[in-house]
Backbone bond lengths (Angstrom), bond angles and torsions (degrees), N, CA, C in turn:
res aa  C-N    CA-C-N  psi(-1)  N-CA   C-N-CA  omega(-1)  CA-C   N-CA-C  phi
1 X - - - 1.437 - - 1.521 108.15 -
2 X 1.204 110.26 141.07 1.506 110.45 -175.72 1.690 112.66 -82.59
3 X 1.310 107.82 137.58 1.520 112.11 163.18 1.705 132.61 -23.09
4 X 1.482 99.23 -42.07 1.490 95.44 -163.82 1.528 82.76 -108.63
5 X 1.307 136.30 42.80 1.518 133.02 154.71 1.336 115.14 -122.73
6 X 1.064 126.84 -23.58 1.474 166.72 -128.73 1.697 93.72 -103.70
7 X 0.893 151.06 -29.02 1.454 147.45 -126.59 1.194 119.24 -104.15
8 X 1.254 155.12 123.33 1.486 148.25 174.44 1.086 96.84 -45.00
9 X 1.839 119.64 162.45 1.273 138.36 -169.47 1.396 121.00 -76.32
10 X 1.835 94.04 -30.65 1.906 115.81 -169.43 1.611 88.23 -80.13
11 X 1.232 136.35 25.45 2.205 117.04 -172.96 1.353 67.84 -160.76
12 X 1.649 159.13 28.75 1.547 100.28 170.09 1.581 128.11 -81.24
13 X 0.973 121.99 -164.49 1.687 119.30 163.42 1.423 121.56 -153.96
14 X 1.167 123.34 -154.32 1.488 119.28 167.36 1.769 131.38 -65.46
15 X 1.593 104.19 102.47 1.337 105.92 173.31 1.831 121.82 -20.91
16 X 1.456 116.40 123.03 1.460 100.73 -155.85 1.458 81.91 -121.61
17 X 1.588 115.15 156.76 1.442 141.82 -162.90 0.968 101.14 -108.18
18 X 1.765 134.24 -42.64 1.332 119.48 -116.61 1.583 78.66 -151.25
19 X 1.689 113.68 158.47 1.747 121.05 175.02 1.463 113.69 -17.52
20 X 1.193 108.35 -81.55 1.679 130.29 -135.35 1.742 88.45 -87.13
21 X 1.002 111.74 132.98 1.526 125.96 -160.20 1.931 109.99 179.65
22 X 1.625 105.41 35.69 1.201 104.89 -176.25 1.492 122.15 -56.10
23 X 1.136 127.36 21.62 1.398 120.92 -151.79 2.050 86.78 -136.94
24 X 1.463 105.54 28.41 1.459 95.20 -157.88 1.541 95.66 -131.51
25 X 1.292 139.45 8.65 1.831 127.47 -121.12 1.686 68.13 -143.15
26 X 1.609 117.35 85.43 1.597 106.08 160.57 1.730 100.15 -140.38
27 X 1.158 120.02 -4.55 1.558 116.21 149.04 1.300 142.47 -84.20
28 X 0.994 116.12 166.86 1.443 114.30 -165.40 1.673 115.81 -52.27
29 X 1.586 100.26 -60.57 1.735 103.63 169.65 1.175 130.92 -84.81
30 X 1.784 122.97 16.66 1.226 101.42 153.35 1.039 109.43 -100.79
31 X 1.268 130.66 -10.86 1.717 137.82 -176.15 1.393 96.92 -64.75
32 X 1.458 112.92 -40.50 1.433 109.62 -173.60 1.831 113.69 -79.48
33 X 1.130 105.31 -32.17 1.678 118.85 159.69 1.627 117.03 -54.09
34 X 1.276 112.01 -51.82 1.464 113.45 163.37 1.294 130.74 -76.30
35 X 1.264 118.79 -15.37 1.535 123.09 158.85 1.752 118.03 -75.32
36 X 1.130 99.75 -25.95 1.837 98.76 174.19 1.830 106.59 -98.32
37 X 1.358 120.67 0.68 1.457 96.94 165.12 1.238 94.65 -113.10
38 X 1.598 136.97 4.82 1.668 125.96 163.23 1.593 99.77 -84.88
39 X 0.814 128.67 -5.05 2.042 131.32 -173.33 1.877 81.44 -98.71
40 X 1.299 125.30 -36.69 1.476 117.35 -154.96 2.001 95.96 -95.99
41 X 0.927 109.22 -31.96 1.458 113.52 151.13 1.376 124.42 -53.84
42 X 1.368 134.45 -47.27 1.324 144.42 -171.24 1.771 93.14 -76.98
43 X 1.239 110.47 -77.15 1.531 120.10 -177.71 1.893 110.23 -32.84
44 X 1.431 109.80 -38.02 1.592 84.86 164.38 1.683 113.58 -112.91
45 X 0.979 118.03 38.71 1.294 128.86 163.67 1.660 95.79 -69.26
46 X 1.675 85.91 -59.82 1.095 95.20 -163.09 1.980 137.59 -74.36
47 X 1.002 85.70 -29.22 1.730 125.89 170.44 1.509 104.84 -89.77
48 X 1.075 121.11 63.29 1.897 114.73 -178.33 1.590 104.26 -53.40
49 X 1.107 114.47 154.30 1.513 112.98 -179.70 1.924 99.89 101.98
50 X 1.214 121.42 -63.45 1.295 151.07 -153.48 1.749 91.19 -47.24
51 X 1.720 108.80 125.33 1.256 103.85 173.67 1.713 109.96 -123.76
52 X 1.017 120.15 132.04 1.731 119.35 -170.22 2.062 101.55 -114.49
53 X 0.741 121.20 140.77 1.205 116.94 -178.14 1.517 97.34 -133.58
54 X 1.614 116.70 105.65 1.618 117.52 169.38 1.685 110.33 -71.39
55 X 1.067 126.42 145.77 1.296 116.71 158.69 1.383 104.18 -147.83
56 X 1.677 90.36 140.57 1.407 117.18 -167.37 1.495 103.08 -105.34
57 X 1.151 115.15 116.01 1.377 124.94 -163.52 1.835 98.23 -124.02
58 X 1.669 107.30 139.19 2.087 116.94 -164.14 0.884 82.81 -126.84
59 X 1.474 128.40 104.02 1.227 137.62 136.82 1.519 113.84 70.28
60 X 1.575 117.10 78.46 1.535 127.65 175.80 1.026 115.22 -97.51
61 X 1.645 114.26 118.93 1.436 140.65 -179.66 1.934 102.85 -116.01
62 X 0.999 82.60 -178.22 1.796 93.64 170.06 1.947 119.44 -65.01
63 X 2.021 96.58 -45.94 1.202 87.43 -168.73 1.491 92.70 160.98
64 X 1.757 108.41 141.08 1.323 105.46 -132.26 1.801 112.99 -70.48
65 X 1.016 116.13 -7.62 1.686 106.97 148.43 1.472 121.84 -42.53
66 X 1.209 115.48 -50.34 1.487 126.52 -175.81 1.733 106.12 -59.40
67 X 1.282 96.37 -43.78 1.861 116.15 -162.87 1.377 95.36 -66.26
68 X 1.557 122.79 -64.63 1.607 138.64 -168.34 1.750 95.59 -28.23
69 X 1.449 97.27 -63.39 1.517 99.18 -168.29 1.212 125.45 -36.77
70 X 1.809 108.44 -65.60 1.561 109.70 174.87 1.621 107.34 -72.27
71 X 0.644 133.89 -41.21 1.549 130.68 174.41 1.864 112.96 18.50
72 X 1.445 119.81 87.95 1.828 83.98 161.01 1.628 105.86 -135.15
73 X 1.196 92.86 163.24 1.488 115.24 -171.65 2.060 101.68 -31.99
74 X 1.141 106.18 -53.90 1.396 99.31 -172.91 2.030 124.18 -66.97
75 X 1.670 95.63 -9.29 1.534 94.90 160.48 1.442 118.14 -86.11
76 X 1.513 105.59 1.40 1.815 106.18 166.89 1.508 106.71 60.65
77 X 1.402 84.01 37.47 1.980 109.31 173.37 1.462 117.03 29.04
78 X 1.518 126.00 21.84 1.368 130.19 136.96 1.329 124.64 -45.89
79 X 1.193 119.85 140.73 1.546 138.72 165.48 1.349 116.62 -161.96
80 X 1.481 130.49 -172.50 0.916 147.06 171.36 1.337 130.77 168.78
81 X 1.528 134.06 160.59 1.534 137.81 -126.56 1.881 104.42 -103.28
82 X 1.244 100.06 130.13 1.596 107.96 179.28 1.480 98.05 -22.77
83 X 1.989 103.04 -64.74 1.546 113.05 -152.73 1.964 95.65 -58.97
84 X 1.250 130.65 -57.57 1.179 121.37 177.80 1.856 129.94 -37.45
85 X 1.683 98.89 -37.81 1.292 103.93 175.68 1.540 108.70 -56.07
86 X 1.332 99.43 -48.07 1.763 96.50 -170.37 0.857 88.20 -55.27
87 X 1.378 146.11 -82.58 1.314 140.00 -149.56 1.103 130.80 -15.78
88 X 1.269 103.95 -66.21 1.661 147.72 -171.93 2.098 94.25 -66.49
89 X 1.628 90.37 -29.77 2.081 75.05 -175.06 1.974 96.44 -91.25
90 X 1.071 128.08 -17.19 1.664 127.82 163.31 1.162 105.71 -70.22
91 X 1.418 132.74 -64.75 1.617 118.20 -174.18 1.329 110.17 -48.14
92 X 1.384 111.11 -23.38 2.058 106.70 -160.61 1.437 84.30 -83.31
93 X 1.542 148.96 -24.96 1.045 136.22 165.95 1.504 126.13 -104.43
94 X 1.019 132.91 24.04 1.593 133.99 -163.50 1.194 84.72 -143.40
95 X 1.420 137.34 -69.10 1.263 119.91 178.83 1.292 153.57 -5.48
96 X 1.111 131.69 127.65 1.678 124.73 -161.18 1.870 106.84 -119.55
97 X 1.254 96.82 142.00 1.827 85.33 173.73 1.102 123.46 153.92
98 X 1.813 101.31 -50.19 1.518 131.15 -144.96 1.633 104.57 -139.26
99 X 0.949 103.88 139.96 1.682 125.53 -173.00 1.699 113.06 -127.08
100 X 1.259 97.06 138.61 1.691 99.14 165.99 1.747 106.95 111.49
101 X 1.138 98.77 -147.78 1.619 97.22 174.94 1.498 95.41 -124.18
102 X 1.464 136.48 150.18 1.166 151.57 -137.06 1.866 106.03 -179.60
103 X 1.265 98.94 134.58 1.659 115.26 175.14 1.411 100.05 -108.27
104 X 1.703 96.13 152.53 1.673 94.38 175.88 1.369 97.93 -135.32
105 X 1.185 130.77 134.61 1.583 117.52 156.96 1.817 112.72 -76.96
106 X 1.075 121.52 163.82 1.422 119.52 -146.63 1.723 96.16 -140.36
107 X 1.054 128.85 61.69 1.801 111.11 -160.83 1.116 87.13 -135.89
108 X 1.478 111.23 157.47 1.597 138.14 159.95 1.954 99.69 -60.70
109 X 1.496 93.00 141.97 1.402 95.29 168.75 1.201 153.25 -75.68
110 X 1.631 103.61 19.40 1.636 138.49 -144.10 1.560 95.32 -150.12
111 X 0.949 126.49 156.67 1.505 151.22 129.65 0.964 122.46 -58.08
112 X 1.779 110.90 135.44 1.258 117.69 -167.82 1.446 120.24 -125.18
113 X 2.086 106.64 71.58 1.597 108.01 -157.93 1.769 94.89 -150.57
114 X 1.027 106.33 130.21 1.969 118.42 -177.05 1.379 88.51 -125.11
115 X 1.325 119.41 110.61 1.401 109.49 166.33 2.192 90.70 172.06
116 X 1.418 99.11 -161.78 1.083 92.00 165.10 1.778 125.30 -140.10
117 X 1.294 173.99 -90.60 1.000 157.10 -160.71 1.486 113.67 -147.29
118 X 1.658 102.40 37.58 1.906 129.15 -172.11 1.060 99.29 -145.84
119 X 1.304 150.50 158.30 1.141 167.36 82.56 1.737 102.23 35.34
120 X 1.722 77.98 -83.58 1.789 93.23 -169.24 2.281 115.04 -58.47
121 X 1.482 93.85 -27.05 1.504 88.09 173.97 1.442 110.27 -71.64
122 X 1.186 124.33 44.94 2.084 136.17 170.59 1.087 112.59 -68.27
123 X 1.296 119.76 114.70 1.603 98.49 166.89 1.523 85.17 -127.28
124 X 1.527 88.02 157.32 1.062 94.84 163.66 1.884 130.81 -118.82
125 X 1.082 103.10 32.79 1.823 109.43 150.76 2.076 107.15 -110.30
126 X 1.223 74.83 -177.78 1.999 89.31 -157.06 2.107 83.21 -75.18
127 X 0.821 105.47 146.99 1.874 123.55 172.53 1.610 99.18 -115.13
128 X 1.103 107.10 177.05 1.486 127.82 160.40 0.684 132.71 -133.04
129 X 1.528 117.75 12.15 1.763 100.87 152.11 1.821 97.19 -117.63
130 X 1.271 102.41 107.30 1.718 121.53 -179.85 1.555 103.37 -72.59
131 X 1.369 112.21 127.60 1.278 112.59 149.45 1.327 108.07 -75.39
132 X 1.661 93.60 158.64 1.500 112.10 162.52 1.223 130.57 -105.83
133 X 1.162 121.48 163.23 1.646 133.87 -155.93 1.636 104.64 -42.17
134 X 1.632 104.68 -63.84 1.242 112.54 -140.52 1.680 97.57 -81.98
135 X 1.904 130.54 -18.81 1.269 148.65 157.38 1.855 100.01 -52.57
136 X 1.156 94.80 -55.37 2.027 85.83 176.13 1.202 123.15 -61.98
137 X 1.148 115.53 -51.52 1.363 130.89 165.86 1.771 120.77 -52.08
138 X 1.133 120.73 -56.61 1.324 119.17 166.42 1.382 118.30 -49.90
139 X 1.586 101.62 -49.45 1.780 121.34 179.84 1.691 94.26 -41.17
140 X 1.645 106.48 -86.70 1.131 143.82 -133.90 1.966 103.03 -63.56
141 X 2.081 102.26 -49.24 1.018 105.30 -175.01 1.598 118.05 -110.72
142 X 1.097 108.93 42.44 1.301 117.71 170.75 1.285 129.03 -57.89
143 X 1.902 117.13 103.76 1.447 117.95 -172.69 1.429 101.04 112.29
144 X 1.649 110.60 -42.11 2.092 102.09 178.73 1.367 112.72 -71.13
145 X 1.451 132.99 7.15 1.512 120.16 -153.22 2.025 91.27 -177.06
146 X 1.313 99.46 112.54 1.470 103.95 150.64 0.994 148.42 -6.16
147 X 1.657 98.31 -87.42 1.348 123.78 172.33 1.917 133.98 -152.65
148 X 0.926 102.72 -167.96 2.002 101.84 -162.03 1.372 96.44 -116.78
149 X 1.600 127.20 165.33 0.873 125.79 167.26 1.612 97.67 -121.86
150 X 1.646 107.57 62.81 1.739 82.57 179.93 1.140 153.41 -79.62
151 X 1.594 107.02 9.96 0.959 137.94 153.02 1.961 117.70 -21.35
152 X 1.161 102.96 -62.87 1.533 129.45 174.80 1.586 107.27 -74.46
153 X 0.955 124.82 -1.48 2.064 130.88 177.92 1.777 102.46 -103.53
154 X 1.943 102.17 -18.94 1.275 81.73 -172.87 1.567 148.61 -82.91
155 X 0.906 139.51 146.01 1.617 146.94 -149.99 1.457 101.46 60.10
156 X 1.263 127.77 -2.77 1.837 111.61 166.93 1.726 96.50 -113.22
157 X 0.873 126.71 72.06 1.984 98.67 170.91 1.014 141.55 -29.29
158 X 1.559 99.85 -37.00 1.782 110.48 -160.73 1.889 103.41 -108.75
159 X 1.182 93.10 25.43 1.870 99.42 -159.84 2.117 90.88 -80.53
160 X 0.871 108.10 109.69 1.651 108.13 167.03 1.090 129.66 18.76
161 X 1.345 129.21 143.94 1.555 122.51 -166.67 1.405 91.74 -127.47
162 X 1.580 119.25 26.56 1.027 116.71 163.13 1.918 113.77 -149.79
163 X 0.972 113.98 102.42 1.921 127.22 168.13 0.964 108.22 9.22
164 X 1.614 163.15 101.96 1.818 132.31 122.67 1.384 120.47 -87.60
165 X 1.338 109.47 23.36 1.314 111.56 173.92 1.494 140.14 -71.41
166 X 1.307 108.96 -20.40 2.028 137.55 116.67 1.271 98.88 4.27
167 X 1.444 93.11 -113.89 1.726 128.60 -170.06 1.360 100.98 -46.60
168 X 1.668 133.34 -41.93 1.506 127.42 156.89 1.472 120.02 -29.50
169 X 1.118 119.60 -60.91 1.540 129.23 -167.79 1.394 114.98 -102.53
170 X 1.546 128.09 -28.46 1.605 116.15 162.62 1.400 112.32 -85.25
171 X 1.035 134.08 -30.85 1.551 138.64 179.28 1.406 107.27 -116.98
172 X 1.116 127.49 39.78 1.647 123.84 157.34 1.548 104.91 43.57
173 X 1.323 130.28 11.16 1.471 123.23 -179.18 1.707 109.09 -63.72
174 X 1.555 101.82 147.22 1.205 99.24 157.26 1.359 90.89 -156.54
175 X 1.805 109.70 150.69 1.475 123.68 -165.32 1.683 100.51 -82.94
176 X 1.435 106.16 -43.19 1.593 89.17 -170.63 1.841 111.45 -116.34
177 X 1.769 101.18 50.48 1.440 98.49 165.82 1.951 74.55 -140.56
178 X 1.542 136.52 55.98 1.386 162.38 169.70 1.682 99.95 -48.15
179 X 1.177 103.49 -27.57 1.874 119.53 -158.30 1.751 100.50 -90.58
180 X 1.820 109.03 -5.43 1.242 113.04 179.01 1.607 109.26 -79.98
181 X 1.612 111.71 -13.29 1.319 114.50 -178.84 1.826 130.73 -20.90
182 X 1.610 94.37 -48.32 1.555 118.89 -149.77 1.880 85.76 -98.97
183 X 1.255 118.39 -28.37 1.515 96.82 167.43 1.526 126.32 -99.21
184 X 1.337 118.77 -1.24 1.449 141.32 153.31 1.278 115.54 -54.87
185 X 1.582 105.40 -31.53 1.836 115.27 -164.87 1.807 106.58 -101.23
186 X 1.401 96.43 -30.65 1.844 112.52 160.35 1.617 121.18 -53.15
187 X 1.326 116.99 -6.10 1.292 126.90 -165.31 1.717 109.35 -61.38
């Protein structure tokens, strides 16, 4: 479960997209997530040259049939594809550009939820009439989180409730061109 979802009701704040979310680190695994990219910060402080690439990877299945299934409301219907993960773990090392220690969020560019604005309305085959992100999210997390940025949902609804736009532009990642793996690895 991610940090900035994660939060008792009496501290929440604004649902966060993107790395830096210091106001979010009161469970066990993100404390432990934020203690290994502040150790991965220190380590090339110290080591100049030294490049660490975190990647934050929502729920990796094969492919979003696989994903739909486990899917629940509290992974904030992120996921993303075995073949992309690899990807995403060669660019964090083949990559050229970027120095230091660096977080990536790691997600498919879509939402990963067939159902309707309950828990229990889940299905798990594809429907046609899709909710959208920021309707699930309002639905789903009502009371854990402030506020929306829907600003960023607009003309896509169902576009991720979590950033790879990072890992897009320092590591050339992209989740659904995944098949770039084998010429990323040709480098």
């Amino acid at each position: 479960m991610s940090s900035a979802l994660s939060r008792p009701r009496d501290t929440r704040g604004r649902f966060r997209r993107e790395r830096h979310h210091a106001d979010g680190q009161e469970d066990p695994y993100a404390i432990s997530k934020a203690v290994c990219e502040l150790q991965a910060e220190a380590l090339c402080r110290y080591y100049p040259g030294l490049r660490i690439a975190s990647l934050r990877f929502h729920m990796v299945k094969p492919d979003y049939a696989s994903a739909v299934q486990d899917t629940r409301p509290d992974d904030a219907f992120a996921w993303v594809s075995l073949d992309a993960s690899a990807s995403a773990c060669l660019r964090g090392v083949l990559s050229e550009g970027w120095e230091g220690a660096e977080a990536f969020n790691i997600a498919a560019p879509e939402i990963c939820w067939e159902g309707g604005l309950t828990p229990e309305s889940k299905s798990d085959v594809p429907l046609d009439d899709k909710k959208g992100a920021v309707e699930l999210m309002q639905s789903m997390w009502a009371g854990r989180v402030d506020g929306w940025d829907e600003a960023y949902w607009e003309g896509r609804p169902r576009r991720s409730t979590f950033s790879s736009v990072k890992a897009e532009r320092m590591l050339g990642w992209d989740h659904d061109s995944a098949a770039d793996a084998d010429r990323c690895a040709a480098r």
